[in-house]
Every structure is written in structure tokens, then in C-alpha cells.
C-alpha positions in Angstrom: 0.0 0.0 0.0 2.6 2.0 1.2 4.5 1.5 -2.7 1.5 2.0 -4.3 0.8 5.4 -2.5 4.1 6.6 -3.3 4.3 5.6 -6.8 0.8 7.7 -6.9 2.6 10.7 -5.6 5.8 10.0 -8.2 3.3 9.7 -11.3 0.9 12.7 -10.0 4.1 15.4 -9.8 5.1 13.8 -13.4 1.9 14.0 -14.6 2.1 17.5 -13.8 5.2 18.7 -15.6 4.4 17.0 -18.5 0.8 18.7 -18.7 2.6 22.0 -18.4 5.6 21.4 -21.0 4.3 19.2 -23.8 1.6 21.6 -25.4 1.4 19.6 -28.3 -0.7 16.7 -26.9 -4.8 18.4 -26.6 -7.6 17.0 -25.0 -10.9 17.8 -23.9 -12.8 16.0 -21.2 -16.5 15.8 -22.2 -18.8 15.2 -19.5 -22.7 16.2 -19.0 -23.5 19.6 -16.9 -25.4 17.4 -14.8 -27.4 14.1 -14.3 -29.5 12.6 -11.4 -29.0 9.7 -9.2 -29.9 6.5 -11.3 -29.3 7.4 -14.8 -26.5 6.6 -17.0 -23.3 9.0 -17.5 -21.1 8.9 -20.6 -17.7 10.8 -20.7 -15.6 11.2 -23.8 -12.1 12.3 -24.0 -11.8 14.2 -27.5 -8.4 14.0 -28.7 -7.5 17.9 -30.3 -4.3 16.7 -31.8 -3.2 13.7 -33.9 -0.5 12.5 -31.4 -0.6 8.7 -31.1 -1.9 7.7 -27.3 -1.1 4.5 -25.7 -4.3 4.6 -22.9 -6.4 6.4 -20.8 -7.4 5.8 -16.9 -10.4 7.9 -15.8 -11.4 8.4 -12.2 -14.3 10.5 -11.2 -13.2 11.5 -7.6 -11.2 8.6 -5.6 -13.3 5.5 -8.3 -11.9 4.1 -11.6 -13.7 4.0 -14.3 -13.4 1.6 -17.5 -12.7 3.2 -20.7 -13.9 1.8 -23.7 -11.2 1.6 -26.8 -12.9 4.7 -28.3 -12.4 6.9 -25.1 -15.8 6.7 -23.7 -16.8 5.9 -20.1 -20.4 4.8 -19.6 -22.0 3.6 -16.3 -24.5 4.5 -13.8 -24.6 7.3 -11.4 -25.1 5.2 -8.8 -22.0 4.1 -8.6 -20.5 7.4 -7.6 -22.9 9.3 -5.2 -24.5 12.0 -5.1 -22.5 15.5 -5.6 -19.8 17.8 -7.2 -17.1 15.3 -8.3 -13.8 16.2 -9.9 -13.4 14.1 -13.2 -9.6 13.3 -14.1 -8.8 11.6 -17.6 -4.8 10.5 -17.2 -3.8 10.4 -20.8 -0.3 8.1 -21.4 1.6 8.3 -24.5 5.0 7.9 -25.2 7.3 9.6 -23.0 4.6 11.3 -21.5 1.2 11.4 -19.4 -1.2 14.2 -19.5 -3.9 15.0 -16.6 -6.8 16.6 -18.3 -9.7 17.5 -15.5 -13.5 18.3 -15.9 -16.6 17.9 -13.4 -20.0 15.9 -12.9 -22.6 16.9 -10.8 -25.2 14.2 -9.9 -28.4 15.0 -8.2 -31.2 13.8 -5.8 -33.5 11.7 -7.6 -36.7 12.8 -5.5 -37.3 15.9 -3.9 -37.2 16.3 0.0 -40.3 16.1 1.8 -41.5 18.8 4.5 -41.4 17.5 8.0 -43.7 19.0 10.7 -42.9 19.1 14.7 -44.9 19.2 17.4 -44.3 21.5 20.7 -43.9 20.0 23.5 -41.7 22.5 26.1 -40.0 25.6 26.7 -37.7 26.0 28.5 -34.8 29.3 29.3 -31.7 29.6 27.1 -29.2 32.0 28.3 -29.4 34.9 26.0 -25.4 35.7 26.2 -25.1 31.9 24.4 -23.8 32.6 20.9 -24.9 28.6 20.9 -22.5 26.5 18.0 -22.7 23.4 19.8 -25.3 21.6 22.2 -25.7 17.8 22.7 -27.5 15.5 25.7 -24.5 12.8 27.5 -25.9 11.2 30.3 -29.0 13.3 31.3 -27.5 16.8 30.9 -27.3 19.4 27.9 -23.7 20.6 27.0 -23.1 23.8 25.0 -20.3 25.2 22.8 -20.7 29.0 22.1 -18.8 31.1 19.7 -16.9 34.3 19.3 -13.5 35.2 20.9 -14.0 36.1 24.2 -17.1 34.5 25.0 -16.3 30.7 23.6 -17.7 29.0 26.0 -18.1 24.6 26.9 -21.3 24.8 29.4 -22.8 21.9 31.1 -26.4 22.8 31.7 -29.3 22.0 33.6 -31.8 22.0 30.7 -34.8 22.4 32.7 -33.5 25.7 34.5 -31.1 27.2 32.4 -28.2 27.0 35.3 -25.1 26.2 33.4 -23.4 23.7 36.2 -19.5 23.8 35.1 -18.1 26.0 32.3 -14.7 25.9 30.8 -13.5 29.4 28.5 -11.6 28.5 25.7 -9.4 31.3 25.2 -8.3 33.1 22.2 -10.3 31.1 19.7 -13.4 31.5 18.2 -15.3 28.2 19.3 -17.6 26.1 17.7 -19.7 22.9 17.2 -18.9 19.8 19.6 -19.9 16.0 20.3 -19.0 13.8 23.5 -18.0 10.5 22.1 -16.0 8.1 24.9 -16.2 10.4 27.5 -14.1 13.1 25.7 -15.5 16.4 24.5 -14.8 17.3 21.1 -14.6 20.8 20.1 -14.4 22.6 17.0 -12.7 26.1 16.2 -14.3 28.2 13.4 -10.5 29.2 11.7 -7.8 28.1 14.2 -7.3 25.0 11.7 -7.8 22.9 14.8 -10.2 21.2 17.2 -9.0 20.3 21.2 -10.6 17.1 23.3 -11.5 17.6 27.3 -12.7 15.2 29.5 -16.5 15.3 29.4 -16.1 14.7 33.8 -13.5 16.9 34.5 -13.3 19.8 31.5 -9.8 19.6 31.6 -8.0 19.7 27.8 -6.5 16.4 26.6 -5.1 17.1 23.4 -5.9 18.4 20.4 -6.6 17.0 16.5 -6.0 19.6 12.9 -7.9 19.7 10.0 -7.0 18.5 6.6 -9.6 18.5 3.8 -11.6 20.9 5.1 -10.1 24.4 6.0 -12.9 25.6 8.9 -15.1 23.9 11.3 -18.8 24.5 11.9 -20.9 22.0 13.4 -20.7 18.2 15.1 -21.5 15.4 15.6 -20.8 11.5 16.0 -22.2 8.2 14.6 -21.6 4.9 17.0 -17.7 5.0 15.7 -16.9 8.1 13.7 -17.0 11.7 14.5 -18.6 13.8 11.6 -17.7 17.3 10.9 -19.0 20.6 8.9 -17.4 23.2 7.4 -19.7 25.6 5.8 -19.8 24.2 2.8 -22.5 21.1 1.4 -19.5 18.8 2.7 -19.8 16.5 5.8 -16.7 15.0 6.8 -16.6 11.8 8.6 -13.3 11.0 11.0 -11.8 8.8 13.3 -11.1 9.6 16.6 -7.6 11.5 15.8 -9.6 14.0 13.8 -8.4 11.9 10.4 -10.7 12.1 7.5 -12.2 8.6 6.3 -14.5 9.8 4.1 -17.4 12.5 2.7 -20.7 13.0 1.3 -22.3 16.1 0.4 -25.5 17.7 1.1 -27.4 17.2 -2.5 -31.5 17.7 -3.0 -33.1 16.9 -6.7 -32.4 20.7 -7.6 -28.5 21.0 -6.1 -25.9 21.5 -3.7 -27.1 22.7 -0.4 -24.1 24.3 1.5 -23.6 26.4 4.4 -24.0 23.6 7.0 -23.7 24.6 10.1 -24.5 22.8 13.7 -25.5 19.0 13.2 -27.0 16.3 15.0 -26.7 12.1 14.1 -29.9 10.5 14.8 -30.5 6.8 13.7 -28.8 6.7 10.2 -29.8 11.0 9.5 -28.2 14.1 10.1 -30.3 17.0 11.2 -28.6 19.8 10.1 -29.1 23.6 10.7 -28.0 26.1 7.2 -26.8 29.1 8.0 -28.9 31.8 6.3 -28.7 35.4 7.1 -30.1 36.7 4.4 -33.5 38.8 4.4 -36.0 37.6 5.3 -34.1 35.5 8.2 -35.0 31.5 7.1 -34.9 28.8 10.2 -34.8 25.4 8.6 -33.3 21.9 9.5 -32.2 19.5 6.9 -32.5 15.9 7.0 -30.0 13.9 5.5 -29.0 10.6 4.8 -25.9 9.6 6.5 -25.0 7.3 3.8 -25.3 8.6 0.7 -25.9 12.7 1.6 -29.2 12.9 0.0 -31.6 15.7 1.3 -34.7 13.6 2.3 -36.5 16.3 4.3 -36.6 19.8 5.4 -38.2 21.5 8.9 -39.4 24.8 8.9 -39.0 26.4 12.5 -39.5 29.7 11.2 -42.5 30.2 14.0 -40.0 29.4 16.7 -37.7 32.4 15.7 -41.2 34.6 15.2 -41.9 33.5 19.3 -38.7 35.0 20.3 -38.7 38.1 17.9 -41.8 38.6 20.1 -39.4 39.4 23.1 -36.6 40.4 22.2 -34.9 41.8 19.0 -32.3 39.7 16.9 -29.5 40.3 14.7 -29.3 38.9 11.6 -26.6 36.6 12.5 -28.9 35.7 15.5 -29.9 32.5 13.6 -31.3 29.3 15.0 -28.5 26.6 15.7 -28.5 24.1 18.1 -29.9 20.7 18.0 -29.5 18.4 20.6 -31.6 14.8 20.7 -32.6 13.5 24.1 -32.5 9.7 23.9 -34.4 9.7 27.5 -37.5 11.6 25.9 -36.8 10.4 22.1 -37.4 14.3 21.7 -35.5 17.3 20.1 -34.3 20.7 21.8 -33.1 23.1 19.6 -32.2 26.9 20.1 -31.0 30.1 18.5 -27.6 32.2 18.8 -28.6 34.8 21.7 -32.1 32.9 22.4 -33.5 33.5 25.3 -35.7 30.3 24.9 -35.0 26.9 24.1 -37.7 24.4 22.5 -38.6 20.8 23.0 -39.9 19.5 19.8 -41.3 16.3 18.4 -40.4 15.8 14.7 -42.3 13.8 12.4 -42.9 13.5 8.7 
């Protein structure tokens, strides 16, 4: 494996001086502007020049495709996934190799369906919370905040508000989080870095980088992995050191749906707040299949922001964000940036 991941790197900084120097060998990677889930895909390479070529490998993202002798890929969608993927035709002819790139965007192939949600309780949310984070371990609610200064890992008392232990995280702008083994996980928005605490004691225990993805948002855990946001459609899923083992991306029958921001793993979907600041405000949760990234759903809270617009005013940044699932109650909380409420919510389809 090891040979086989270096010979990658040898051929992939070849590759890239021959596609700069040898201007003489032209291609073009033909590949539909989109497609959905289920159909079948053909990509051509056109050869531009009459240089004789030896073969061609094509990979759309990490997966090889065959190539037929007349430089046409066909095969079905489904054996890619849903999203944006990079499409890379490696051309070899003698004495050289040319990487000619393109993209293929696959789509849902049915629409999301509107959940509803029933309210059960209210109960107080401290309205100094710029809430990132908040997930139920063992009968209490923990809370990540944001913003330097005021980046903050709470354990709460959900019923009265009273946060029971707080730990500062200082000089970083803080935050999603999820408690997996007894260790807090915690996400900062551009250090480049998340740091682990133990969930008894708060005290820090190390600390784990990013790699694909440049920012962190929201978080969450499945029962092995840790899964991670960064704004973007993308949900990263990771192993305990932080490592990234793989992605899916956030994909309805009409697009891409980035900006995802604080998430939640509930039985095989990811409920996932957007962040939308835009006029008029929009306080949605997605549902999405862990597997495959599909949009199957969407919640409109909208009503729950118009109850606390009704006390006090909000920022457009104020958004909601926070959802934390109670597997005592089989129920949902979820809460805004600056809330001064938190609801209790059953969600249905």
C-alpha cells in the first residue's frame, strides 16, 4: 500500500510537468453539466491533436472507471454518489502522461419532503449563548458558544437554564462539539484545529487539525466516527484522531445545499441547521442521509424564531443553531444564537 501510494505521488508530480511542457498533446474531457441519481453517465475524452496515445485511466473523484477503446466511459450514477465530483482523464503516450480534469454533478433523484414538529416545552436559554454546539450525555445538555471572548463549553441544567460547570476557551473563536468516549470534542471556526476535554473533568486532553476541510462548523458522532462541517454542502466523517475517512455532500433533486452549520446524528440521518442570514431570516433543519448525503426532508422552524422576535430583538446573524436529541425523551431541543428560549420538539414526517 505503502508502494502504491508513493508511486501515486511520483506519477501525480510527473503528470504535472508533462501537462505544463508538452503543449502539443490536446484534449478535452467531455462530460454532461449534470445528471440525477440512477441514470446513466457517458464521458468522452476528445483527442484535439493527432499524437498517437497508448491509454487512458479515468477516475471521477477517488473510483476508476473503465474506458472503452474509443475513449468513452459509460455507467450509472449510482456508482459514484450524489454531488460535485472532480473528473480526471490521465492520458499516457509515449514519453509522457497528461492529466486533463473536468466535473460531474449528480443530483437527488426525488425531492425532499417537509417535516412537521410538534411543541412540547420551553424551556430558558441563556441569551449571552452565541450557541454553536449543544448535545444530551448522560441526562444533561452541554453547549459550545462562539466568538473570541465569549467561547464557551457549558454543562447545563436543561430544565432551568443554570449552566453547572463552564470551561473558556481562550483566544479562539469556538464552535460545534460532540462527547464521544467520555471526551469532548470541540471545533474552532479558523484556528485550523479542534482540542478534546474530559467530558467529567473539562480539563483539555489534546488536540486534532484539519486537513480536507479548511474551517469547522458543526458536530457530531455516529456509534464510531465523528462527523464534521465546514460551511460548505460537505460533511466529513473522522476517526477519533480527527483523520478524515471519508465525505458525502448535502445534494436535493435541484442542487448543492451548502452552508451547514451545527448537526446532530440520529439513527442513520443528520439533522442539520444552514446558516442563512439573508433577508428575510429562514430557520430550517435538513434531514439527511448519512450514507449517501441525499436531502430527504426539510423542517421549517420559522414560527420558533417569530416567538422570540416577540421578546426580544435579533441580529441577523442571531440565527437558530442548536440541535441536541434526548434519547431519555426520544425528543429534540433546539435553540437560536442569543435565544433566550430553548424548545422541545417532536419531529415527524
Amino acid at each position: 500500500m505503502k508502494f502504491l501510494q508513493y508511486s501515486v505521488i511520483v506519477l501525480s508530480s510527473f503528470i504535472v510537468l508533462t501537462s505544463c511542457s508538452r503543449k502539443d498533446y490536446d484534449f478535452k474531457l467531455n462530460t454532461p453539466e449534470k445528471t440525477i441519481l440512477g441514470q446513466k453517465v457517458t464521458i468522452n475524452l476528445e483527442q484535439l491533436s493527432d499524437e498517437k496515445i497508448d491509454s487512458v485511466q479515468l477516475f471521477v473523484g477517488k473510483k476508476q472507471i473503465s474506458v472503452e477503446k474509443n475513449n468513452t466511459a459509460t455507467f450509472n450514477s449510482t456508482e459514484i454518489s450524489v454531488g460535485n465530483h472532480q473528473v480526471t482523464a490521465l492520458v499516457f503516450a509515449p514519453n509522457v502522461v497528461k492529466k486533463v480534469t473536468n466535473s460531474l454533478k449528480v443530483y437527488a433523484n426525488t425531492a425532499p419532503k417537509a417535516y412537521s414538529y410538534k411543541l412540547l416545552n420551553v424551556y430558558p436559554h441563556d441569551k449571552n449563548a452565541y450557541t454553536q454546539g449543544l448535545e444530551f450525555h448522560n441526562g444533561y445538555l452541554y453547549e459550545t458558544t462562539g466568538r473570541v471572548g465569549t467561547s464557551w463549553l457549558r454543562k447545563v441544567d436543561y430544565k432551568t437554564g443554570e449552566v453547572l460547570e463552564q470551561k473558556n476557551l481562550n483566544d479562539f473563536f469556538g464552535e460545534g462539539m460532540t462527547i464521544m468516549d467520555n471526551s469532548v470534542y470541540w471545533l474552532t471556526w479558523l484556528g485550523g484545529r479542534g482540542f478534546t476535554f474530559d467530558v467529567n473533568t473539562f480539563k483539555k486532553t489534546g488536540e486534532f487539525h484539519y486537513n480536507e476541510s479548511e474551517q469547522g462548523w458543526g458536530m457530531t458522532h455516529n456509534s464510531n466516527q465523528l462527523i464534521k462541517s465546514d460551511g460548505t454542502n460537505k460533511l466529513y466523517f473522522l476517526n477519533k484522531k480527527g483523520e478524515e475517512q471519508r465525505v458525502i455532500q448535502a445534494t436535493s433533486n435541484k442542487g448543492f445545499i451548502d452552508k451547514l452549520n451545527e448537526i446532530e446524528y440520529v439513527n442513520g440521518k443528520i439533522y442539520a441547521n444552514r446558516w442563512i442570514t439573508s433577508t428575510p431570516v429562514k430557520s430550517i433543519i435538513l434531514i439527511i442521509d448519512a450514507k449517501t448525503g441525499i436531502i430527504n426532508g426539510v423542517l421549517d422552524l420559522n414560527d420558533l424564531r417569530e416567538q422570540i422576535l416577540k421578546e426580544q430583538n435579533l441580529n441577523v446573524d442571531e440565527v437558530l443553531n442548536g440541535i441536541a436529541y434526548n434519547p431519555e425523551t426520544k425528543t429534540f431541543f433546539v435553540t437560536g444564537k442569543h435565544w433566550g428560549k430553548m424548545f422541545e420538539i417532536e419531529i415527524s414526517e
